[in-house]
PDB file of N, H, CA, C and O in Angstrom:
ATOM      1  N   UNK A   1     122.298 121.760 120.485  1.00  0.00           N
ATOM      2  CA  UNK A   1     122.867 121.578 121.811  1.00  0.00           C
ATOM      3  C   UNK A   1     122.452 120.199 122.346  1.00  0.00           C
ATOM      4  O   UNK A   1     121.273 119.905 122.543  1.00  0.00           O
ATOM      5  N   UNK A   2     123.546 119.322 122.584  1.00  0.00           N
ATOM      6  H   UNK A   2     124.503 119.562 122.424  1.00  0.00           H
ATOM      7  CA  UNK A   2     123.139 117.865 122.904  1.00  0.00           C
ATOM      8  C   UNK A   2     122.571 117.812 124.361  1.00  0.00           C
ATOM      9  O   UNK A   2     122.940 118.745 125.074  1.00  0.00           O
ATOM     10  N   UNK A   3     121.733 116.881 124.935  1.00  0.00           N
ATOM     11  H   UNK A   3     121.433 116.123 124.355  1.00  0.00           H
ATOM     12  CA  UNK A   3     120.962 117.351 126.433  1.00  0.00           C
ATOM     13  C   UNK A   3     121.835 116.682 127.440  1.00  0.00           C
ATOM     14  O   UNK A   3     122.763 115.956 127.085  1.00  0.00           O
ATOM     15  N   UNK A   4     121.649 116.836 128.267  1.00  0.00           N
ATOM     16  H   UNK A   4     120.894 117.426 128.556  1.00  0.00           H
ATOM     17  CA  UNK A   4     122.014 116.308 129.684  1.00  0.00           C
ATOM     18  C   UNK A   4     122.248 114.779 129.764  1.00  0.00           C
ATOM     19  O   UNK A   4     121.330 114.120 129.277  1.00  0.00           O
ATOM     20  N   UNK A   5     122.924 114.323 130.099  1.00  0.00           N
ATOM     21  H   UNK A   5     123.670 114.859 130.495  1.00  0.00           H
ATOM     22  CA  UNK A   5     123.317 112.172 130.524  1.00  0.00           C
ATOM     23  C   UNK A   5     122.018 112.516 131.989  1.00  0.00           C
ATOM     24  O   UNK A   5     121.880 113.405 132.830  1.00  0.00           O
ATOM     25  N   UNK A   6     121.472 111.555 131.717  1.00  0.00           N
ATOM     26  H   UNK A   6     121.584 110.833 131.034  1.00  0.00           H
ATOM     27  CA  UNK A   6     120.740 111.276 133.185  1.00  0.00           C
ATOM     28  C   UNK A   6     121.213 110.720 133.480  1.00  0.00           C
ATOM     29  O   UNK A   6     121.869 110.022 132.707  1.00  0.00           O
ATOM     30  N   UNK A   7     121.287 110.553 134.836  1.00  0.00           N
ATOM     31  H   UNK A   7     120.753 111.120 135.463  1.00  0.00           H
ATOM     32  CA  UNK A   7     122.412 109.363 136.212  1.00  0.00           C
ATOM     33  C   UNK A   7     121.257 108.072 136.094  1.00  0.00           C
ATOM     34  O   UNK A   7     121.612 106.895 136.162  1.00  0.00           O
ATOM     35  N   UNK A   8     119.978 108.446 135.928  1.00  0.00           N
ATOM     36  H   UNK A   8     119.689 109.402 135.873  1.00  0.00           H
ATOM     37  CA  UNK A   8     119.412 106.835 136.544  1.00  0.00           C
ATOM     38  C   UNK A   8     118.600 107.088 137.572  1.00  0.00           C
ATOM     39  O   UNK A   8     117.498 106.551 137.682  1.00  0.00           O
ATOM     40  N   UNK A   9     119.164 108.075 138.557  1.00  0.00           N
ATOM     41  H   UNK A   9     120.060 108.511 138.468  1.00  0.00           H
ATOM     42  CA  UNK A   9     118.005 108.486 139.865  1.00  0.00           C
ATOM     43  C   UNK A   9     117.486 109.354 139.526  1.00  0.00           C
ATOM     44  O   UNK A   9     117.738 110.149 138.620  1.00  0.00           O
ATOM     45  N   UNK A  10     116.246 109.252 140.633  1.00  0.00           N
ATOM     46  H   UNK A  10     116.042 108.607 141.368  1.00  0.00           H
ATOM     47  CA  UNK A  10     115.365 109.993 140.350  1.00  0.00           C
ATOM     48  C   UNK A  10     115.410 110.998 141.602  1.00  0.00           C
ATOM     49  O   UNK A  10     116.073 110.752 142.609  1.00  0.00           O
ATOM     50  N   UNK A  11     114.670 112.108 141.440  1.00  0.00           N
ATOM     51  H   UNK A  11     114.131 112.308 140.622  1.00  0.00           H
ATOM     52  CA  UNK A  11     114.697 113.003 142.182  1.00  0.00           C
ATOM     53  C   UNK A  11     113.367 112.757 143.214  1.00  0.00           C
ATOM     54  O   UNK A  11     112.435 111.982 142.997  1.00  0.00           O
ATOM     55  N   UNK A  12     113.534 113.586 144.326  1.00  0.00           N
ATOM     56  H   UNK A  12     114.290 114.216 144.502  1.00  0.00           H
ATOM     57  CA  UNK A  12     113.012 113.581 145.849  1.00  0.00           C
ATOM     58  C   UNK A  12     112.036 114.836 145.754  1.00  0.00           C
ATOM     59  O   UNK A  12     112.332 115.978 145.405  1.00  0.00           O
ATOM     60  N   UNK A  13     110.691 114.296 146.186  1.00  0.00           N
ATOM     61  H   UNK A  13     110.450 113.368 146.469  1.00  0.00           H
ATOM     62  CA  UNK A  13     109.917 115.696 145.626  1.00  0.00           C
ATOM     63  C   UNK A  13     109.305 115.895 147.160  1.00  0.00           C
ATOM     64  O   UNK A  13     108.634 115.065 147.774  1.00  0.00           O
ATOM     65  N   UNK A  14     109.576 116.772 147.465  1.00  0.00           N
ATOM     66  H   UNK A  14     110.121 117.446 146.966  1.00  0.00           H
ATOM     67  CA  UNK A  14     109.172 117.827 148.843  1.00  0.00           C
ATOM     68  C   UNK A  14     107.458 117.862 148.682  1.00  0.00           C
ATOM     69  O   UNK A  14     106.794 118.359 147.773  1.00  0.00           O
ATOM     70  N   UNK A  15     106.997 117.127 149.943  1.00  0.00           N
ATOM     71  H   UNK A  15     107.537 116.723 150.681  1.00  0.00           H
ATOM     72  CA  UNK A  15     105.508 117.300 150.594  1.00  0.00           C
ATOM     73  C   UNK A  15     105.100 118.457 150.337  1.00  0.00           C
ATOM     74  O   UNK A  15     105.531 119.160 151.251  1.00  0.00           O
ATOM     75  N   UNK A  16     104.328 119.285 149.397  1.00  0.00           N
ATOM     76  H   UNK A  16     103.978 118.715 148.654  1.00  0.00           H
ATOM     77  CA  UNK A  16     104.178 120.619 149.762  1.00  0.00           C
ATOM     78  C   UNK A  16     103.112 120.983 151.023  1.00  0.00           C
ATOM     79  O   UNK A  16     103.207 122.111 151.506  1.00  0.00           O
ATOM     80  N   UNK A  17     102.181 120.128 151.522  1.00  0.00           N
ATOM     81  H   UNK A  17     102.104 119.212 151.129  1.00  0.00           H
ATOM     82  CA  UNK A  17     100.914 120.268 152.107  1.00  0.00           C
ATOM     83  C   UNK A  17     102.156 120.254 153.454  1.00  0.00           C
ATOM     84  O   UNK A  17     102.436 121.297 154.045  1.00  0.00           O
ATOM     85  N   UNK A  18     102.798 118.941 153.791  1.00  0.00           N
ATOM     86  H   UNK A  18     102.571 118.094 153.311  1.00  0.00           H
ATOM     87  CA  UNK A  18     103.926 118.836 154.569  1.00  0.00           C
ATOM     88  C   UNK A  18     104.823 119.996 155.327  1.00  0.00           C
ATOM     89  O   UNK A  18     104.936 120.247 156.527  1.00  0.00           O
ATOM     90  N   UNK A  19     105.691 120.888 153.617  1.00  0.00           N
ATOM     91  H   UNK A  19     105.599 120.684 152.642  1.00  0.00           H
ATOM     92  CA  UNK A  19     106.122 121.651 154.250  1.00  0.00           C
ATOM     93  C   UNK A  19     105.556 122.731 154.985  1.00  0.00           C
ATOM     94  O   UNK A  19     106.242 123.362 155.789  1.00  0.00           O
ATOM     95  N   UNK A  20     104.226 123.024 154.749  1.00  0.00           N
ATOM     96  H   UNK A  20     103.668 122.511 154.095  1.00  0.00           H
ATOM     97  CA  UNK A  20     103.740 124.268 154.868  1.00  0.00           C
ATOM     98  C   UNK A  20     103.467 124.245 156.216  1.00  0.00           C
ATOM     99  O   UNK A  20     103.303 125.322 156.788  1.00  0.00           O
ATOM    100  N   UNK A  21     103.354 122.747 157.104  1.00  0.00           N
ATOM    101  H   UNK A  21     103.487 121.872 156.640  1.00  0.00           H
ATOM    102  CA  UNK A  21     102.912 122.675 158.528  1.00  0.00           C
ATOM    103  C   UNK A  21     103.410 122.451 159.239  1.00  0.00           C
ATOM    104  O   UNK A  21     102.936 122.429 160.375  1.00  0.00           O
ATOM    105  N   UNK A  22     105.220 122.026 158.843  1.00  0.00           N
ATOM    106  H   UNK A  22     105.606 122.044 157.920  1.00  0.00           H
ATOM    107  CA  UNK A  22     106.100 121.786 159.673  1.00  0.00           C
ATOM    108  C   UNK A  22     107.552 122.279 159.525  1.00  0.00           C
ATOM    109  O   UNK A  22     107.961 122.608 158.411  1.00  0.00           O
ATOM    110  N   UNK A  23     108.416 122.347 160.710  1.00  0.00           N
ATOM    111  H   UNK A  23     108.084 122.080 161.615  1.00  0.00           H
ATOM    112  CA  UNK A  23     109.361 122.942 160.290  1.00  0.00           C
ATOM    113  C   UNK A  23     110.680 122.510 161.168  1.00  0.00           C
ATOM    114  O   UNK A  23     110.454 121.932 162.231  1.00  0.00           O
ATOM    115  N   UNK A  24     111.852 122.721 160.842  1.00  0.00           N
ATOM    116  H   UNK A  24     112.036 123.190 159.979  1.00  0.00           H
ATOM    117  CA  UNK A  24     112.730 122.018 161.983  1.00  0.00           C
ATOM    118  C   UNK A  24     113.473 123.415 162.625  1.00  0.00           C
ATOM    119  O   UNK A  24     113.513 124.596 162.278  1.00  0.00           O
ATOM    120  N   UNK A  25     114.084 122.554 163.849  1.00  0.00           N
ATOM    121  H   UNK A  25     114.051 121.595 164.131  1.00  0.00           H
ATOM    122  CA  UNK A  25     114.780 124.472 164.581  1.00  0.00           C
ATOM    123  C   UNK A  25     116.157 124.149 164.235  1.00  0.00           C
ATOM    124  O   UNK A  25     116.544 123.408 163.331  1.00  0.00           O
ATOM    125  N   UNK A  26     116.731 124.703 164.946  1.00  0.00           N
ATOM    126  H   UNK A  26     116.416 125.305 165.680  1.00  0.00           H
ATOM    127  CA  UNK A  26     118.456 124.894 164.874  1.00  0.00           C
ATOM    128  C   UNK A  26     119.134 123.321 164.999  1.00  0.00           C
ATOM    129  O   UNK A  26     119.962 122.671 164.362  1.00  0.00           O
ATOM    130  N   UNK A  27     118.136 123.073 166.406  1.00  0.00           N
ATOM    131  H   UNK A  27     117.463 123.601 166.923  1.00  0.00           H
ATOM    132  CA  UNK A  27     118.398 121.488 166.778  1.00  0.00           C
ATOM    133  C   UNK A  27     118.541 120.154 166.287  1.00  0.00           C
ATOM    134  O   UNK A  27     119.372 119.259 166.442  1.00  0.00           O
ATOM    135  N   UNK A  28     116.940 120.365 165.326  1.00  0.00           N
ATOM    136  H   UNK A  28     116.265 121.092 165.201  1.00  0.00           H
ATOM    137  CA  UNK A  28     116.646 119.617 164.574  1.00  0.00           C
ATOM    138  C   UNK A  28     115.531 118.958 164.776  1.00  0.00           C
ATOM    139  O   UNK A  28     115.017 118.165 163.989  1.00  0.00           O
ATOM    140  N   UNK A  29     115.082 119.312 165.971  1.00  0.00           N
ATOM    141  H   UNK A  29     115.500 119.957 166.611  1.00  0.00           H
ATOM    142  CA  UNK A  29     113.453 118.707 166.531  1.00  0.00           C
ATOM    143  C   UNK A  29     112.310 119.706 165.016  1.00  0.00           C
ATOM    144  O   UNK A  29     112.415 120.555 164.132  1.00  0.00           O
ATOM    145  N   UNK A  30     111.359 118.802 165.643  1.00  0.00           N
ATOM    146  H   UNK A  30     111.273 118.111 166.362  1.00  0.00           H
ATOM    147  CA  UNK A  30     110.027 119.002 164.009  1.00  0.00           C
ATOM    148  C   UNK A  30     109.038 120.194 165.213  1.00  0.00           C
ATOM    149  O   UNK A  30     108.900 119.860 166.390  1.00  0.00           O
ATOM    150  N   UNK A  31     108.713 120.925 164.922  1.00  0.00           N
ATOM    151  H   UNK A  31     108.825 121.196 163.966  1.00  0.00           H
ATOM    152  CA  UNK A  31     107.866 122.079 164.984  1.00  0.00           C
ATOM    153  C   UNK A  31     106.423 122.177 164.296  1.00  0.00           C
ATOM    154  O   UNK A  31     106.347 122.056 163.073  1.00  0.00           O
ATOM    155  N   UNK A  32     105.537 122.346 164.896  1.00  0.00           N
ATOM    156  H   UNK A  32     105.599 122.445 165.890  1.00  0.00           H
ATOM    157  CA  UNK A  32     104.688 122.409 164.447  1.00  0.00           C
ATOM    158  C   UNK A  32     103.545 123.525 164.672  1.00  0.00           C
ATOM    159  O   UNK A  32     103.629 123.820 165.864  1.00  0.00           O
ATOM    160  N   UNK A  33     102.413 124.355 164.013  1.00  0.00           N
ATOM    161  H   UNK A  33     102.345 124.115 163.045  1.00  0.00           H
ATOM    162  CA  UNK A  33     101.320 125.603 164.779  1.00  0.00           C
ATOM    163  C   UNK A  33     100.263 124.158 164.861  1.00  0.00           C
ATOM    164  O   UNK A  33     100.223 123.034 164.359  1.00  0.00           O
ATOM    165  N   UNK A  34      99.392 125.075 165.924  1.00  0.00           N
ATOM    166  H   UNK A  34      99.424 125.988 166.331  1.00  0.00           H
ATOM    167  CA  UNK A  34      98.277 124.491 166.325  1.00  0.00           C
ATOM    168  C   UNK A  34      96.764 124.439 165.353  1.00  0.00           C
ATOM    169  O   UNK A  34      96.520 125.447 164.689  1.00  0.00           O
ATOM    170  N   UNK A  35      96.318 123.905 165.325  1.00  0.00           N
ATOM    171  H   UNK A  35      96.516 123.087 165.864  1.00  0.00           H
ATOM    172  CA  UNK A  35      94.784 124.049 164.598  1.00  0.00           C
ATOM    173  C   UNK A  35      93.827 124.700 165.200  1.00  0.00           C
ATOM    174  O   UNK A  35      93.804 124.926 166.410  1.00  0.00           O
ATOM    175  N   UNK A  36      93.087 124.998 164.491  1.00  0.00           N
ATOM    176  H   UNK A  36      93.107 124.815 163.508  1.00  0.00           H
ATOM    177  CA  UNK A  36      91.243 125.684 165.234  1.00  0.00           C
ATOM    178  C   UNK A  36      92.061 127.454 165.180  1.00  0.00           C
ATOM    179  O   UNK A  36      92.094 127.947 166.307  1.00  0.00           O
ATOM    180  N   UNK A  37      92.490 128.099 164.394  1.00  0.00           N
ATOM    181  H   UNK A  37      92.463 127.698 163.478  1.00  0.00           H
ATOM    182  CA  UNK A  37      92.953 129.452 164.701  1.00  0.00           C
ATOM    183  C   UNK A  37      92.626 130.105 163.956  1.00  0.00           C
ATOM    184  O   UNK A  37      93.136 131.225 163.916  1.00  0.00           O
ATOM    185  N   UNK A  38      91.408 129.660 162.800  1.00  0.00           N
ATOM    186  H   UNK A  38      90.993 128.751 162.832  1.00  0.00           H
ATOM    187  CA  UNK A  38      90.590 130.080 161.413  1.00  0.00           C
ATOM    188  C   UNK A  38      89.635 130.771 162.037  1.00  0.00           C
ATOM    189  O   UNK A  38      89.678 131.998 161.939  1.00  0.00           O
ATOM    190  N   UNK A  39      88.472 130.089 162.881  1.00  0.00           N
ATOM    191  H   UNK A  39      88.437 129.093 162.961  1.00  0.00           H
ATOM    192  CA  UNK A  39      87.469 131.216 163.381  1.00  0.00           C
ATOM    193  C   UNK A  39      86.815 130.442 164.263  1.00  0.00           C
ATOM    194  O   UNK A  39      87.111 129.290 164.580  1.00  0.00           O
ATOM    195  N   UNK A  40      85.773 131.202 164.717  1.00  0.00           N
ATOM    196  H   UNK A  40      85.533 132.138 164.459  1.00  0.00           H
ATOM    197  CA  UNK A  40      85.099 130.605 166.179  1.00  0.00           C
ATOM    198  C   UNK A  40      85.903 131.252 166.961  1.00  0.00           C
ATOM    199  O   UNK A  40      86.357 130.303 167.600  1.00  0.00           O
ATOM    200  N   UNK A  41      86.268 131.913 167.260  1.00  0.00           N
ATOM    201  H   UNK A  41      85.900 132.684 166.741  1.00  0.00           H
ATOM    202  CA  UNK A  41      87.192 132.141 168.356  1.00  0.00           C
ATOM    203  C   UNK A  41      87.212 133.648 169.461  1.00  0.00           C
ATOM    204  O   UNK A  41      88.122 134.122 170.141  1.00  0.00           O
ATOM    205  N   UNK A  42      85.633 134.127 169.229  1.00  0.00           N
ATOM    206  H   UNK A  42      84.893 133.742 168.676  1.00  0.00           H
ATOM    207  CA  UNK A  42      85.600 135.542 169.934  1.00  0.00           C
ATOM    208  C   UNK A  42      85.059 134.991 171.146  1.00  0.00           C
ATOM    209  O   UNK A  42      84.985 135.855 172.021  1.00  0.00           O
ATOM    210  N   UNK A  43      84.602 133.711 171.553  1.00  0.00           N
ATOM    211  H   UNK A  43      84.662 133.010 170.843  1.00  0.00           H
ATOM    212  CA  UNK A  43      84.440 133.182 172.331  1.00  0.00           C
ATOM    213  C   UNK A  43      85.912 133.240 173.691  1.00  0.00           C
ATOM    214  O   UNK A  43      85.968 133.764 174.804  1.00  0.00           O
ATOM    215  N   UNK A  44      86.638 132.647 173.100  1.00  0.00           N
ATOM    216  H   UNK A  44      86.593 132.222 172.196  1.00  0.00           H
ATOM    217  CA  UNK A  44      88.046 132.482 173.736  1.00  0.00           C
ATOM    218  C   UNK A  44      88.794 133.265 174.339  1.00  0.00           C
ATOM    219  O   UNK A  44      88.646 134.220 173.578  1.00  0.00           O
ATOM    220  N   UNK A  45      89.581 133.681 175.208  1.00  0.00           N
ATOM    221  H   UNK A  45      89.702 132.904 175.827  1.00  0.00           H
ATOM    222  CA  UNK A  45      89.903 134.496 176.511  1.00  0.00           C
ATOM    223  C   UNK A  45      91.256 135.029 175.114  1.00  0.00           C
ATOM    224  O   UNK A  45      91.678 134.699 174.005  1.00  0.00           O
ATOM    225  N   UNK A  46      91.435 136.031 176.192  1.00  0.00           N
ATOM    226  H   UNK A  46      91.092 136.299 177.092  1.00  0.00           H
ATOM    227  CA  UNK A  46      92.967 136.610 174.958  1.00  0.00           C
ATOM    228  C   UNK A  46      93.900 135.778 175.307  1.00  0.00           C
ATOM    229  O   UNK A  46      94.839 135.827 174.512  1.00  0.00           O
ATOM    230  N   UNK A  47      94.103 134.771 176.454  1.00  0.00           N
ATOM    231  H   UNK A  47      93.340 134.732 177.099  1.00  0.00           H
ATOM    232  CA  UNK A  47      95.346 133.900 177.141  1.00  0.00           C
ATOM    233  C   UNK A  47      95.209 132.855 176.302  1.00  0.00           C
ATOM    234  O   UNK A  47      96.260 132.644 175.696  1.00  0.00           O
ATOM    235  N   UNK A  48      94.009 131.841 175.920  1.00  0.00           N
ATOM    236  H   UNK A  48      93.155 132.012 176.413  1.00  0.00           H
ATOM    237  CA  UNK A  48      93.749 130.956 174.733  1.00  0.00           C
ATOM    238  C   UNK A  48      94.204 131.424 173.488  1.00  0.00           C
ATOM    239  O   UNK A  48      94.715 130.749 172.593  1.00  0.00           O
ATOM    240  N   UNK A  49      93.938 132.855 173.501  1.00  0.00           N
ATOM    241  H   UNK A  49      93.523 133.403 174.228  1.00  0.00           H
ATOM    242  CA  UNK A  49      93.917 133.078 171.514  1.00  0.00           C
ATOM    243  C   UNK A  49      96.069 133.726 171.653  1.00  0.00           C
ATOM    244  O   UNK A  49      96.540 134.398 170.736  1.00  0.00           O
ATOM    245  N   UNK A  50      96.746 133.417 172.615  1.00  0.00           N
ATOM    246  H   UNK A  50      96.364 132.871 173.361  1.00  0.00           H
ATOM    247  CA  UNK A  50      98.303 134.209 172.864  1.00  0.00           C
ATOM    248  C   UNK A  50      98.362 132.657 172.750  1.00  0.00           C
ATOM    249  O   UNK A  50      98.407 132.285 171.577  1.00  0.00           O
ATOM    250  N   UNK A  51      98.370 131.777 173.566  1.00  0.00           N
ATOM    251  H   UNK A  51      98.333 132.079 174.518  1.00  0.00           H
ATOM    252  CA  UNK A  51      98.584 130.220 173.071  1.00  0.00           C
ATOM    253  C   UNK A  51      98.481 129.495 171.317  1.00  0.00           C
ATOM    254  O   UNK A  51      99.137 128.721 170.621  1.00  0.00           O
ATOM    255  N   UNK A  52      97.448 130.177 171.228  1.00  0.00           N
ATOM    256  H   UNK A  52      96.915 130.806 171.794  1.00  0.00           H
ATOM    257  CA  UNK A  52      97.513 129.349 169.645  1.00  0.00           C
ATOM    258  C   UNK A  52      98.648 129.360 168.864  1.00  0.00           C
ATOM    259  O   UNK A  52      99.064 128.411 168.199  1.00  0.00           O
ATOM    260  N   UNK A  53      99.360 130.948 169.003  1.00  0.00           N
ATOM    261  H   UNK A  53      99.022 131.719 169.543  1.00  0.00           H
ATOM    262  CA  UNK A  53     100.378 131.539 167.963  1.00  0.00           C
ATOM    263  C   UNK A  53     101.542 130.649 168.086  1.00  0.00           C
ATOM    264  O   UNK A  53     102.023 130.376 166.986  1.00  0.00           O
ATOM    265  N   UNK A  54     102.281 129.986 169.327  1.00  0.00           N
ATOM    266  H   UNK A  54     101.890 130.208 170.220  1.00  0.00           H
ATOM    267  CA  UNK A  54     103.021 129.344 169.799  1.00  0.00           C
ATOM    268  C   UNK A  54     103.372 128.012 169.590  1.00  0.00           C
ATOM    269  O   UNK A  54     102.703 127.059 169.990  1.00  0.00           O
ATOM    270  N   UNK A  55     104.865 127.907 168.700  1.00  0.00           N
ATOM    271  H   UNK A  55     105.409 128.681 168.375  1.00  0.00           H
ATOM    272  CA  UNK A  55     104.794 126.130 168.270  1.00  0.00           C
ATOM    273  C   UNK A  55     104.792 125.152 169.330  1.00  0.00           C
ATOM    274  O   UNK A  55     104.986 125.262 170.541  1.00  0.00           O
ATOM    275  N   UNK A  56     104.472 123.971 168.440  1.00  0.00           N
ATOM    276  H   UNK A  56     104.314 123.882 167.456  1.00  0.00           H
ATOM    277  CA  UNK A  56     104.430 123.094 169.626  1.00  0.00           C
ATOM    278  C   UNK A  56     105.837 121.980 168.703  1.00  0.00           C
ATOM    279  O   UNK A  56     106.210 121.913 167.531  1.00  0.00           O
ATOM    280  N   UNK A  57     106.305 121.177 170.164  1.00  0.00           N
ATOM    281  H   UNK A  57     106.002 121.231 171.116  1.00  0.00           H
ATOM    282  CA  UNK A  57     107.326 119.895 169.070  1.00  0.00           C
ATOM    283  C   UNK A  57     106.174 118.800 168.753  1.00  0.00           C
ATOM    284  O   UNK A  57     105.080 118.481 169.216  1.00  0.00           O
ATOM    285  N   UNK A  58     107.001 118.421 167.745  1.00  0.00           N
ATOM    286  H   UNK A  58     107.890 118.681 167.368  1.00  0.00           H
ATOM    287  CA  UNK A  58     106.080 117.020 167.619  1.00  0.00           C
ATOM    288  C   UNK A  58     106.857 115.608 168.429  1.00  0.00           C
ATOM    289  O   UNK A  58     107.967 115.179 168.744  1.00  0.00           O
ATOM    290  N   UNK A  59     105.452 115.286 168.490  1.00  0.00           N
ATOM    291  H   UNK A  59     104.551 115.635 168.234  1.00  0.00           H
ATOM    292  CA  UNK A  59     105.980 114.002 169.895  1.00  0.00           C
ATOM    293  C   UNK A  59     105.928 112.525 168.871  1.00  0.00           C
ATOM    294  O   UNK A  59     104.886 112.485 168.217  1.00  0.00           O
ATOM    295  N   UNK A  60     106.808 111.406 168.649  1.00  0.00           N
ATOM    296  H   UNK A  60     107.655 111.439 169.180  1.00  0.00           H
ATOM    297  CA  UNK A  60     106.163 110.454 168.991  1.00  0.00           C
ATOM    298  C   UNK A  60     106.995 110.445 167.639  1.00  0.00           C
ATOM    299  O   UNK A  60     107.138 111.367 166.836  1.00  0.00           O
ATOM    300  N   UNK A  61     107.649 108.790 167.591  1.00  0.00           N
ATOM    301  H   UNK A  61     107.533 108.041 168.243  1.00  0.00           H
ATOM    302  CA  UNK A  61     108.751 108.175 166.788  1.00  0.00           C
ATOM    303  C   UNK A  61     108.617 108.087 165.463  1.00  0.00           C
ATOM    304  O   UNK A  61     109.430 108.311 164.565  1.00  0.00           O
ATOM    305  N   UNK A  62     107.262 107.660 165.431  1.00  0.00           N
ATOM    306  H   UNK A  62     106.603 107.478 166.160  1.00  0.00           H
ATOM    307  CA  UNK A  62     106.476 107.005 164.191  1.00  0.00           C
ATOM    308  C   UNK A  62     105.925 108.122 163.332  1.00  0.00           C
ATOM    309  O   UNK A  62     105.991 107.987 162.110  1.00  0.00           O
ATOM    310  N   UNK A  63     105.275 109.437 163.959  1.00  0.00           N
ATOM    311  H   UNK A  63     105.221 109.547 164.952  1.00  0.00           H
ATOM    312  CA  UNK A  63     105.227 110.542 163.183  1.00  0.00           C
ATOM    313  C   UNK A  63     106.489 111.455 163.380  1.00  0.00           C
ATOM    314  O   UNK A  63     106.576 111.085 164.550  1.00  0.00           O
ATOM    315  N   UNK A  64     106.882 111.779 163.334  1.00  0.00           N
ATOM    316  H   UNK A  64     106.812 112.080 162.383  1.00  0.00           H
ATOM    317  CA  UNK A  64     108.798 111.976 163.092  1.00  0.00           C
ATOM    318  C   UNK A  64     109.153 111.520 162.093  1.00  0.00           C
ATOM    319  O   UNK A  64     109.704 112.267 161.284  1.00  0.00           O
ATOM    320  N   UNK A  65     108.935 109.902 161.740  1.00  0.00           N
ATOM    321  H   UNK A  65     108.487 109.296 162.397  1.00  0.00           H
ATOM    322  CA  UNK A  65     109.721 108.892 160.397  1.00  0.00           C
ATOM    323  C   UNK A  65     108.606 109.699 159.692  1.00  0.00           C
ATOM    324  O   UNK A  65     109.080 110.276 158.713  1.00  0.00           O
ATOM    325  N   UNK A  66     107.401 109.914 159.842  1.00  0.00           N
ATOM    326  H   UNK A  66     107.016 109.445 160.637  1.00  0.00           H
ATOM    327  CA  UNK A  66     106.529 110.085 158.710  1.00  0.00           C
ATOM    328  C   UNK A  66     106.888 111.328 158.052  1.00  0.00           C
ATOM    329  O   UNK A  66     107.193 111.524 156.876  1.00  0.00           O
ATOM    330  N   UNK A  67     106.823 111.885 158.731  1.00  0.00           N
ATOM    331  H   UNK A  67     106.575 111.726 159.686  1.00  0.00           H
ATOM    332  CA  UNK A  67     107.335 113.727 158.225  1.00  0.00           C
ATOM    333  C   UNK A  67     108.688 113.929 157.786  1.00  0.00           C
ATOM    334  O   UNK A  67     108.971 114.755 156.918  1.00  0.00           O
ATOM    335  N   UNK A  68     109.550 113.180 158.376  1.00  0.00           N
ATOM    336  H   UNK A  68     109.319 112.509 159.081  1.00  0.00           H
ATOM    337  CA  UNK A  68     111.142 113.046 157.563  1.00  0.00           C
ATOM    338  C   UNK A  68     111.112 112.653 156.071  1.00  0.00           C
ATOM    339  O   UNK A  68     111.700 113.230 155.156  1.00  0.00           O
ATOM    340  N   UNK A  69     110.222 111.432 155.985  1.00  0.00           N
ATOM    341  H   UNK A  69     109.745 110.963 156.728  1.00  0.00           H
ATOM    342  CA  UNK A  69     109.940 111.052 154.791  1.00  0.00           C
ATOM    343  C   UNK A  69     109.797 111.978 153.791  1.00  0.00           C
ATOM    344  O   UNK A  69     110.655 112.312 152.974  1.00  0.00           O
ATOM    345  N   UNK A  70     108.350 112.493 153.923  1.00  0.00           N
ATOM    346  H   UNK A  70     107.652 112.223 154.586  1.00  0.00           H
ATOM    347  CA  UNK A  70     107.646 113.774 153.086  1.00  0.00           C
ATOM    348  C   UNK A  70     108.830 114.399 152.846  1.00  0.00           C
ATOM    349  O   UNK A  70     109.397 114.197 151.772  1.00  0.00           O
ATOM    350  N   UNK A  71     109.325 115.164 153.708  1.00  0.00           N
ATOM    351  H   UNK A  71     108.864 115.328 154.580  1.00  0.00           H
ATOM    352  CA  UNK A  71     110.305 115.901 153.516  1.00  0.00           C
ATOM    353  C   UNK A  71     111.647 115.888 153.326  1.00  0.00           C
ATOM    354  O   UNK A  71     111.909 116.515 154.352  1.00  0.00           O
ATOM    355  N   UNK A  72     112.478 115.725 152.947  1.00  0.00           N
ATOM    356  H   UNK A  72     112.265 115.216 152.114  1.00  0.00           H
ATOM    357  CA  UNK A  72     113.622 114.732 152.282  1.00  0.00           C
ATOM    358  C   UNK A  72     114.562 115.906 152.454  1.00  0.00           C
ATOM    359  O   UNK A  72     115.611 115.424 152.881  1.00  0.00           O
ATOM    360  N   UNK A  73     114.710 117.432 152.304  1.00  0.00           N
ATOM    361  H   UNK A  73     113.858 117.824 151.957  1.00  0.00           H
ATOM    362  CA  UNK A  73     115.337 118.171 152.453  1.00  0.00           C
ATOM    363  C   UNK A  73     115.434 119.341 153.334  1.00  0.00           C
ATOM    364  O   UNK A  73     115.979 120.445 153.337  1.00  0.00           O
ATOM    365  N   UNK A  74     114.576 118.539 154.172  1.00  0.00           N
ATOM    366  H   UNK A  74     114.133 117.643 154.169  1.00  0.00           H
ATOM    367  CA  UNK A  74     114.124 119.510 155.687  1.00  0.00           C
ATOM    368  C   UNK A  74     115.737 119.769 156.124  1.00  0.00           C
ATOM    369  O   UNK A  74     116.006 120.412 157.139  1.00  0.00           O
TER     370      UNK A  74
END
């Protein structure tokens, strides 16, 4: 069985560390969870620990290009 013609390009390899922390909505804005939600946290009111679960957008032009990058098929 003779193999495949390659085109020449190369393929786009998906951030995995990337995808796992970000995500896009319907819109298309970048989504992101919060940090510190591993432990330490019996300290913290139940209104702090109902906040953590909740995405946040990501702000700011320059990390936007960065994470588009990583991710090529977001």
């Amino acid at each position: 069985m003779p193999h495949k013609i390659k085109s020449g390009k190369f393929k786009l390899k998906t951030h995995k560390a990337t995808s796992k922390r970000f995500r896009a909505t319907g819109s298309g804005m970048l989504v992101r969870t919060k940090g510190g939600k591993a432990h330490l946290r019996r300290k913290s009111s139940k209104r702090v620990k109902a906040l953590f679960a909740e995405m946040v957008t990501v702000k700011g032009s320059s990390y936007i290009k960065r994470i588009r990058r990583l991710l090529p098929n977001l």
